[in-house]
Structures are given as C-alpha cells and as structure tokens.
LOFI-585974 format. One record per residue: residue in one letter; x, y, z of N, C-alpha, C in turn. Coordinates in steps of 0.2 Angstrom, whole numbers, plus 5000, padded with zeros to 4 digits. Layout:
aXYZXYZXYZ...
END
This chain:
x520149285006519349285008519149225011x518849215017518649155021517849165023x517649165017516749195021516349125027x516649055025516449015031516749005038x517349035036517549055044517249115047x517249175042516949225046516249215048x515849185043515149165047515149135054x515549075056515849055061515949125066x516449155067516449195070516049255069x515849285067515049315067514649295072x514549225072513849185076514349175083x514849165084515049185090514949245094x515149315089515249365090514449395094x514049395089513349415090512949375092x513149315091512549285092512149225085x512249175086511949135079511149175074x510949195082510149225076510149265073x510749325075510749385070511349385065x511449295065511749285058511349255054x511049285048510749235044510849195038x510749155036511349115032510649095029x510149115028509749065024509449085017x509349045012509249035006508849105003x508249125006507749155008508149225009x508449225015508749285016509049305014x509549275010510149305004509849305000x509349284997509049304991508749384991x508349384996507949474999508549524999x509149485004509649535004509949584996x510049514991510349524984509849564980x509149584981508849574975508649654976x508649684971508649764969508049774964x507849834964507249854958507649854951x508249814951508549814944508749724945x509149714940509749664941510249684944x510349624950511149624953511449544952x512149564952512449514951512849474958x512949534963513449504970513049464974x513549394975513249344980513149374987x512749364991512849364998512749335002x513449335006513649255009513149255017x513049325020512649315026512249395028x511849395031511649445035511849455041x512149515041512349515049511749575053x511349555058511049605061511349635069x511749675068511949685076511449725079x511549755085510949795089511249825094x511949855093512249875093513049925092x513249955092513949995090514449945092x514349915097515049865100514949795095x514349775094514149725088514549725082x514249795080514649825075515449815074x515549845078516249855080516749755078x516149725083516449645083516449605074x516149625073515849615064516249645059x516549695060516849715057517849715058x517849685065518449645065518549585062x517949555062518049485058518149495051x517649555048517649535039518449575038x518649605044519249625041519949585042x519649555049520349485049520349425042x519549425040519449365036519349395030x519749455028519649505020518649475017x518349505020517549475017517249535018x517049585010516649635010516049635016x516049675018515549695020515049755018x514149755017513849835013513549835018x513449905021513149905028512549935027x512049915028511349965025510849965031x510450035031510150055037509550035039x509150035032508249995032508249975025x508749985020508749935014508249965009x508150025008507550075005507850115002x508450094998508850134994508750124987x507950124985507650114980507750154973x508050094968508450154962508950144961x509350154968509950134968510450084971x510150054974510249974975509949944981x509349984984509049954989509649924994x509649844996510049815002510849804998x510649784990511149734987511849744987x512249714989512949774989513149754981x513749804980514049784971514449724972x514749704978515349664977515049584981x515149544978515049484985515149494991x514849474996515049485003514349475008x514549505013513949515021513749565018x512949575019512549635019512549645028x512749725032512649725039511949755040x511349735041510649765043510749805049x510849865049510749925056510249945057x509849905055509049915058508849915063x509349865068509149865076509449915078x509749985077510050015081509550055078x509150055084508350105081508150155085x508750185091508550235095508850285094x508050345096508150425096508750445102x509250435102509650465105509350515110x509350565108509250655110508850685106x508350735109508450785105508350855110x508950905106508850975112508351005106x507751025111507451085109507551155108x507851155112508251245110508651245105x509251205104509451215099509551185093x508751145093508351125085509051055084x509051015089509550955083509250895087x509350845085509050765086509750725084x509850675087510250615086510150565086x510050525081509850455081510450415077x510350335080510450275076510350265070x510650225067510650225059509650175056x509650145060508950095061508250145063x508350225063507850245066507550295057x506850295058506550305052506250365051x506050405046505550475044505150475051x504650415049503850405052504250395061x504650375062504750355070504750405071x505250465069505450525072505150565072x504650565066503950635066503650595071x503250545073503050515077503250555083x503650525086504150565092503950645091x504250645088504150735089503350765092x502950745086502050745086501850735094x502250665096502050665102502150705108x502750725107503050765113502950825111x502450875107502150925104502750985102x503250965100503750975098503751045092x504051075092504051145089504551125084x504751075082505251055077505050995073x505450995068505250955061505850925057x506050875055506550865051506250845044x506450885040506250875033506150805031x505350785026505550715027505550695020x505750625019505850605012505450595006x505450605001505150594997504850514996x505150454999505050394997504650375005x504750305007504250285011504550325018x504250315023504250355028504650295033x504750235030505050185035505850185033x506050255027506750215025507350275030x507650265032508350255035508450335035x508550385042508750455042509450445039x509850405041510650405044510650385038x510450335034510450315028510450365021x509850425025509650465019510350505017x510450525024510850565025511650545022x511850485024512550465024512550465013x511850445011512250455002511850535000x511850575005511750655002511050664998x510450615003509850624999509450675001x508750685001508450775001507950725003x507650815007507150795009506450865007x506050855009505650915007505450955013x505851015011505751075017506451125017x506251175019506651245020507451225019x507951155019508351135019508451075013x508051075009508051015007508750975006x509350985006509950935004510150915012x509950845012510150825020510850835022x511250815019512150845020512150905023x511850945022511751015026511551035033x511150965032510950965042511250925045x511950865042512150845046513050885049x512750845056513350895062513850825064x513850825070514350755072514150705070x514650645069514450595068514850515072x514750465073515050425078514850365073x515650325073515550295066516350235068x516250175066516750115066517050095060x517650115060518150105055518150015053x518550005048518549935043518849905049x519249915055519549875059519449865067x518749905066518449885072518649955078x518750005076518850065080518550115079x518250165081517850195084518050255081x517750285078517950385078517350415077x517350465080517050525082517350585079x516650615076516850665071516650755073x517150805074516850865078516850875085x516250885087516050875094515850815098x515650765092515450725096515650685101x515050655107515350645112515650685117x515850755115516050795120515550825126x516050835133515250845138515350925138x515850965136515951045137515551075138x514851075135514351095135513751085130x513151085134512651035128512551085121x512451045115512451065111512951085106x513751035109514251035106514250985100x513850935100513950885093513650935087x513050995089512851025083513351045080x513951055081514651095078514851055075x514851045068515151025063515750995063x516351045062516951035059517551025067x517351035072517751035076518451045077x518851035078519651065078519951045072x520451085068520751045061520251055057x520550975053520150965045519450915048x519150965043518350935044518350875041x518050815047518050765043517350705041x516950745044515950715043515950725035x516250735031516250725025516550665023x517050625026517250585023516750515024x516150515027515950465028515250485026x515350535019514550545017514850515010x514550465006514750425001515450405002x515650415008516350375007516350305008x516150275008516150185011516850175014x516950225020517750235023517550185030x516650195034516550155039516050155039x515750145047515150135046514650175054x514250205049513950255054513550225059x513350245065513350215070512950255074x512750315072512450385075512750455072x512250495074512450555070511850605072x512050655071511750725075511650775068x511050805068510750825064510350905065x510450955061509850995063509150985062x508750995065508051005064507951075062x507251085059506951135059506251175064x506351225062505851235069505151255063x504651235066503951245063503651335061x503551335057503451415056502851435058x502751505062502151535063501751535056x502051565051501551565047501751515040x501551455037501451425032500951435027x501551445022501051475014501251425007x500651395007500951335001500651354995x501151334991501051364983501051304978x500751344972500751274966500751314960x500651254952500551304947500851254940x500551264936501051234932501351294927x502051294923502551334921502351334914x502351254910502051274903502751214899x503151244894503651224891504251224895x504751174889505551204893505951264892x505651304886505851384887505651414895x504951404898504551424901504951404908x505351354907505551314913506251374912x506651394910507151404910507251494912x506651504909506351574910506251574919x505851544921505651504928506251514931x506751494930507451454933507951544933x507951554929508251644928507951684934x507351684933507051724937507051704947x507151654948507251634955507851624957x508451624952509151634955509151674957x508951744955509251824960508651814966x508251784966507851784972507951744977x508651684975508951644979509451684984x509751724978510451734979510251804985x509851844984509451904990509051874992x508751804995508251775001507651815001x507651854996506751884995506151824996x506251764996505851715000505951675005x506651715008506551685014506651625016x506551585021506451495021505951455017x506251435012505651405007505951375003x505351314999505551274995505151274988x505551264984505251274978505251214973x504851144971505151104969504551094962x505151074957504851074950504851004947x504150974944504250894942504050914932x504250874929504050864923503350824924x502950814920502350784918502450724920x502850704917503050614917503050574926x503450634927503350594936502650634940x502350674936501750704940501350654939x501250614932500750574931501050504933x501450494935501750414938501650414947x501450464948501450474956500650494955x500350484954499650494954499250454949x499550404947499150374943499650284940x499250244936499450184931499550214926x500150164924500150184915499550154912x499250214907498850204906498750164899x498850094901498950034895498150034889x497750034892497150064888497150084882x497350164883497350214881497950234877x498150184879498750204874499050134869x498550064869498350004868499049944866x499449984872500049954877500449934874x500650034871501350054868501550084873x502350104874502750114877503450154872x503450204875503350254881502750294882x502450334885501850374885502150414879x501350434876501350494873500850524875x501150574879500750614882500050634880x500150684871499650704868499250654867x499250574867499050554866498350534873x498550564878497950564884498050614887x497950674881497750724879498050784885x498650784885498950824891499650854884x500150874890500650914886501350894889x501650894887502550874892502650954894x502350964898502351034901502851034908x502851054914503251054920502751074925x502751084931502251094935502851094943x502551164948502751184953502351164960x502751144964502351164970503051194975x502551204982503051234985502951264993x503251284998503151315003503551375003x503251435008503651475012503651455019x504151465023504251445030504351525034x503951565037504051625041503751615046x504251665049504151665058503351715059x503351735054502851785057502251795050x501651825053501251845044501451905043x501851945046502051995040502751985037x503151945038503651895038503251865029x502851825029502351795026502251835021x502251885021501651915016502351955012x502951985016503552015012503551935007x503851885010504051825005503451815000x502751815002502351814996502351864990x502651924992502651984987503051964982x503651934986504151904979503951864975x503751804980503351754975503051764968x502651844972501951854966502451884958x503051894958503351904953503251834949x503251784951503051714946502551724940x502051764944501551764939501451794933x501851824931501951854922502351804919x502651734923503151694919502851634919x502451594921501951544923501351554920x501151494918500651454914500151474920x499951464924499651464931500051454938x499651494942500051514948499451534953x499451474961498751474967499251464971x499051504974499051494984498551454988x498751424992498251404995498251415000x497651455003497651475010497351435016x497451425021497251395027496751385027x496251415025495851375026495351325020x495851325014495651275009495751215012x495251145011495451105013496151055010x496251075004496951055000497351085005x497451125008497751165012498051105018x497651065022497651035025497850955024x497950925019497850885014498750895013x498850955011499650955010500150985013x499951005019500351035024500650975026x500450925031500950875034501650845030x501550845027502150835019502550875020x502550955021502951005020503251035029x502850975033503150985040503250935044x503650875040503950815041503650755040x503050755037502650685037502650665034x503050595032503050565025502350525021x502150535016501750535011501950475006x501550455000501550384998501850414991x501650474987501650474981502350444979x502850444981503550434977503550374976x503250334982503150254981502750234975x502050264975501950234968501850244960x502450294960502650294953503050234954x503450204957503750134957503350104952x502750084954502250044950502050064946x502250124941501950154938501850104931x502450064930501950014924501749924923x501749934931501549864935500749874932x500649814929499949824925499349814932x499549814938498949804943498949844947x499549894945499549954950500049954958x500049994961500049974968499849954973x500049884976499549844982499449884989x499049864990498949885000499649885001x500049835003500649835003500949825001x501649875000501949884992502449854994x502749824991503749784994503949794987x504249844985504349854978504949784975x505449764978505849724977505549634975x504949634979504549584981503949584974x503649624973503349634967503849654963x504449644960504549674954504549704951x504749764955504549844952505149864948x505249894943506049884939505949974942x506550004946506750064944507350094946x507750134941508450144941508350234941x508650264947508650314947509650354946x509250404944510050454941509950524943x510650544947510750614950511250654947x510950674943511450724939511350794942x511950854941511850894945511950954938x511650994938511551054933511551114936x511551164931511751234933511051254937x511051284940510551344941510351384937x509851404932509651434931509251384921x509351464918509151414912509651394907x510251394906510851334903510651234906x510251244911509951184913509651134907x509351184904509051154901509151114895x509851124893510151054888510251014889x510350994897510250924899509550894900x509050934904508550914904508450884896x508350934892508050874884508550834882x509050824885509450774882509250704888x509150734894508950664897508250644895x507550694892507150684890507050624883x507550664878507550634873507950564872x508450554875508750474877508050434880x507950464888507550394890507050384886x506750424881506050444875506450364872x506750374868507150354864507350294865x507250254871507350184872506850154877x506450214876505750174877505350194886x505750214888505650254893505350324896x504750324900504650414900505050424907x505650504905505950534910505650564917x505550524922505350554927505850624931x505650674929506250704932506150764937x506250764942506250834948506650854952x506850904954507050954959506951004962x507450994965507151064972507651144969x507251204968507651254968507751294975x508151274977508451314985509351344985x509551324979510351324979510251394972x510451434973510551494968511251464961x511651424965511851424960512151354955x511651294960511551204956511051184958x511051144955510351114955510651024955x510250994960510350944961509650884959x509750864953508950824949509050764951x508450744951508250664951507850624948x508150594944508050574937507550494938x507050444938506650394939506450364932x506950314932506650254925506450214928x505650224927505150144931504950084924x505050034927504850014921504449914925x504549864922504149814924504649754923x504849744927505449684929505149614926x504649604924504249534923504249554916x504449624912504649594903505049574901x504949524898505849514895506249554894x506749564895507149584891507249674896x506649674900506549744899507249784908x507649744910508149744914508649774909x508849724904509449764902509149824896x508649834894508349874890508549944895x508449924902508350024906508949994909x509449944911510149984913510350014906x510249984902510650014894510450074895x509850104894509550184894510050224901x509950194906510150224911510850244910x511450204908512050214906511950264900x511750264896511650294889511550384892x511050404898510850474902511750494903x511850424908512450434914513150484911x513050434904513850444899513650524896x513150534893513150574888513050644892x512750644898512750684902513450714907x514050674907514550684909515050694904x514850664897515450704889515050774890x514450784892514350874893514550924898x514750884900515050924908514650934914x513950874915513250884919513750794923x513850804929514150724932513750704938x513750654939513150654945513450664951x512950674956513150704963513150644969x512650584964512550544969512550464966x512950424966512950354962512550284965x512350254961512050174965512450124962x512250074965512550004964512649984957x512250014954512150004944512750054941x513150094947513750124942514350094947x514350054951515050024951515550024950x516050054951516550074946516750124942x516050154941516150234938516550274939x516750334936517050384940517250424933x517350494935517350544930518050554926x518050574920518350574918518950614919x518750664923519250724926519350704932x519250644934519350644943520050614946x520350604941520950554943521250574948x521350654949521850684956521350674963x520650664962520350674967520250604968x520250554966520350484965520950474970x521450504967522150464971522050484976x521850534979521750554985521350524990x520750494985520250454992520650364990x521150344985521150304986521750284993x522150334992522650364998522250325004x521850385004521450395012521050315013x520850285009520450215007521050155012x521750175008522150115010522450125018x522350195022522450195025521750175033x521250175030520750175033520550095033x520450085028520050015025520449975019x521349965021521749925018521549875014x521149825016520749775014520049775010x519749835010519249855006518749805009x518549825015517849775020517349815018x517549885020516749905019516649935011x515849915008515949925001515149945001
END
C-alpha cells in the first residue's frame, strides 16, 4: 500500500483540485454521527465514469482502499467515513438526470443526483410521475439509497425493488453493465432487470464489488385519486393484533397500492420535538408517563388508486382497522392537513427525520443542520422481523435493551411486504457527553447480537459493524468471498 504515490497519480489522473489532501478535509471526510477510527489519506472528486474508472486503476495498482460515497448522507450508518484507512471517492459530481421515459415510468441518473433535484425535475416538466422519496434529507444520494437497500416512502417503499440496469467500474478500472443496460434494441430496455443468464444488479447492492456510476430505476406514476390515513394503535399486543390483521390484506391487495407505516412513541416524539430536559430535570432515557403520554405505537399512511371508485374499494378494507385501533381518521382533500402531507407521500422530501437527529442536542435543531458538524451522536439498526405479530419479541427486546442503557428505541416500518418487515431502529444521543460514544455503540452492539442469537439478522449493516456476519452465513460468505477475489483481488473498493 503506497497512498503517496497514489495521491501523485490521482492529481495527474483528474486533476490536482479534485484531489484533496487537506487537514480540514480528511477530517469531514472521517467524521460520522458516531466515532470512527479509519485514516483518510485523500478525497478523490471525479466528474466523471472515465475519472472513476482512472481512480480506481490507481488505488488498485497502488493496493489503497478505496470508500466510494454519493452525497455522504448515510447518517447512522457511517455517513462519508469508510471502515478501513484509505481514499474516500466523492460522486457528487456526477449529478446528471440522464433520462427519463414517460411511458414507461423509469428515470436514470448518476450517483451525485439527489431526492430534491429529481422531484424538482419532475415538478417542472409536470411530470405524471414520482419517485418515492426518503425519509432523511432531500439532498442525500438516489443511487446511494438505493445501492445499500434504503426505502422510501410510497406505494414501493424498499428501493431494491425499483432498481433495473445498472452501469458500474470494477476494482480494476473496467466497466460492466448490468441487464439491458446500454442496449439500443429498443427504448425501454434498461428497465429489464435481469437480462440474459444470472441476474447480476444484485451483486452490487451492498456488495462493495464496484462502483456505481448510473442506474435505471422505476418511477411511480401519480394516482387519480390519493387517500391519506392515520391513527394511533394503543399497546404492543395492539400492535401485533394490527400486524395479523394486514398480512391477509397484503397477501389479497384488498389495498391496492399503498403504504402503511408504523412509528413507536419514541421516534414520533424525536421527530417533532427536543428532549424534553425540563421536564424530565435531565434524566435520561424519557419516561414517557412522565410527560404524561404512553409507549403506545401510532400509524400513518396512503392509498395510491387510479380512480375514486378504485379509492373507495381500497378504503372499505382499510375500514376493517377500525375495531383493532385506538383511533382511526382519514383525511380528506380538502382538510388542510391534507395538503400539508400530501407532498411527502408524492415524492417531496420533508425535515422530520432530520430532526430527531437532534433529538437530544440541548438547543435543538439549527436553521442549518450539518449533523456531523454539530455533533449529533446517532447509530441506526435494520433488523428484519416476521410479518405479522411473532414480531413482537423483538420489538420489546430492542425496547428493553436500548431502555436499559439509557437510550429511547426509536423504532419504525413500512407494512407493504405480507410476509417481513424491514425495521429501522435510531439511537440519537449527544456526542458532546462524555462517555456517551461508547455508551450507544455498547447499546447498539448489545440490540445487534441479541437480536441475531434470536434468529431477527439485519438486512442492512453500517460502518459500526465492520466485520460482522451471521453466525449461519459461513456458505454464503465463501461464496461472496469467491466472487470478491475474483473481482476485487486486492480489496480497493470497501
């Protein structure tokens, strides 16, 4: 490993200025909503596929990791910071909408293009489509969300699901195309997934095999008639009863295109408010009864239909919720709530997830929020659970862990999947207490393990499990190491 020769060649390659090598900059590069430990010898900014391509000939002639990240907004999970020493690659500049066919609902962009750029685009050109958008800032990375299996909120919520071709640079500086991509046979071929053979847009969704470069996604098309719901459920028996009854109405689409997503108390009140230090005379964790609320669960949600009689079949099903919920409102068009939370549910990205971040930054969230910058501590976990109510032993076991070291469980998902559930678990805490870094990775590890001796594994890892891997995974292991030596001999990209 020669990282000052490769910085040398780099600043040939691209260019000196989108090398950056300074003290300032490798600091922002390394620094996460947690503690990180890996050095970062340079920032490479190419603007480019062929830049890319030169970048990644180097760190692989001169063996020097490289972590390639899109907007660095992978907050939780390690934002820009790679696990290993090395280059961080910024693909930020590659920030163009490629395409989008209207007919047949798909969009392609660069890895540097954002939520907010692409509802933008779309808005403009009055576009009858929508790409579900993130629960976090509207500035973080499609191709990012996408490539580690994030969600979005709408009729598709798990973004893996909407991705189609992909165009991507191998550790050694070569180029592969996944499916259709690139093909001219006729337009509309990159939407095809799996193209001749073994499908292989899978290997480069958590695979750190290469590096994305572009990708072709479905869009959604805008519904004639939108119907948004809410309500809160009550307990966790309540929550599980909840969870029973919307499996067989997954598994028969009696609602149709829609989304159904459930938050605990903890993350309702972190996303619409400060820890309330006062009131609670700045003890730690919340106790709820003590600002006089309940650890109860709370729903919101859309139907997406082409039509209002379309609408009104999927509301009938709906209307079975109501003997099994605490409370249960619709809101019709012309509430002004109505108006207020429609953009959210039709690709417009919103603040709330950002500032549970700050949830116990004793001054709240600023005008401008840089979570890393201000010191926001949060560690997030994707455990993946059964569908229905057997869920519910892990939810109180991650309840009672993060209780229990001093943490309130922020916990929600989307029910669109009949038979898993894909959660996402938020320890926010305040990176300016002593101690309180290694206090929530300890807690976070503590969910991780206990949750996997149960047989609950996560679906999506961060930089804080490096090295992890399931205790059943060994055959699956040799297999991606296989594939690893053969693609990325040298282990460049990480």
């Amino acid at each position: 490993m020669n990282p000052a020769r490769a910085v040398l060649g780099w600043q040939q390659a691209i260019g000196a200025g989108q090398v950056r090598t300074t003290t300032a900059e490798l600091l922002r590069a390394g620094t996460a909503t947690f503690a990180t430990q890996a050095a970062v010898v340079a920032v490479l900014a190419p603007t480019s596929p062929a830049q890319v391509a030169a970048c990644l000939r180097i760190a692989h002639a001169e063996r020097v990791p490289i972590h390639p990240v899109s907007r660095g907004l992978n907050w939780g999970l390690g934002s820009r910071a790679p696990a290993v020493a090395g280059a961080v690659l910024d693909l930020s500049g590659l920030d163009q909408i490629v395409d989008v066919d209207e007919p047949r609902a798909t969009v392609t962009v660069e890895p540097g293009v954002t939520f907010a750029q692409l509802d933008a685009f779309l808005t403009g050109r009055q576009s009858q489509l929508f790409l579900p958008t993130i629960g976090g800032s509207g500035q973080a990375s499609i191709v990012g969300n996408a490539v580690e299996r994030g969600h979005g909120i709408g009729p598709n919520p798990r973004r893996a699901d909407a991705v189609a071709a992909i165009e991507a640079v191998l550790a050694d500086g070569s180029e592969v195309r996944t499916g259709f991509a690139g093909a001219t046979t006729f337009s509309g071929a990159a939407a095809h997934r799996h193209g001749v053979g073994p499908s292989l847009a899978g290997l480069f969704l958590q695979g750190r095999l290469a590096v994305v470069t572009r990708m072709t996604l479905h869009l959604e098309r805008r519904p004639e008639a939108l119907t948004l719901f809410g309500g809160r459920i009550g307990d966790g028996p309540a929550l599980a009863g909840v969870l029973e009854l919307l499996r067989p109405m997954l598994l028969d689409g009696s609602l149709g295109r829609s989304l159904f997503t459930v938050w605990n108390r903890y993350k309702y009140a972190a996303c619409r408010q400060s820890y309330p230090w006062e009131a609670m005379r700045g003890e730690v964790p919340l106790d709820l009864a003590a600002v006089g609320t309940q650890p109860d669960w709370l729903f919101t949600g859309a139907l997406y239909a082409p039509s209002v009689a379309h609408a009104r079949v999927a509301r009938h099903a709906l209307a079975n919720l109501t003997g099994v919920v605490a409370s249960f409102r619709i809101l019709e068009p012309e509430d002004p709530e109505f108006h207020r939370a429609a953009p959210k549910f039709l690709g417009t990205p919103g603040p709330d997830n950002l500032r549970s971040m700050y949830w116990r930054k004793p001054r709240g969230m600023p005008d401008s929020p840089e979570p890393e910058r201000d010191r926001c501590g949060v560690l997030q976990l994707c455990p993946l659970l059964p569908m229905g109510g057997d869920a519910l032993p892990a939810i109180q076991d991650i309840e009672s862990l993060a209780l229990a070291h001093g943490f309130e469980p922020q916990i929600g998902f989307d029910c669109t999947d009949p038979r898993t559930i894909e959660a996402f678990v938020t320890l926010s805490f305040d990176r300016d207490v002593p101690g309180e870094d290694e206090r929530a990775l300890t807690c976070h590890d503590a969910i991780l393990n206990s949750l996997d001796q149960a047989g609950f594994p996560p679906y999506r890892l961060g930089v804080q499990s490096a090295g992890w891997q399931r205790k059943d995974s060994d055959r699956q292991q040799i297999l991606i190491d296989r594939i690893r030596t053969v693609l990325d001999p040298h282990g460049v990209v990480v």
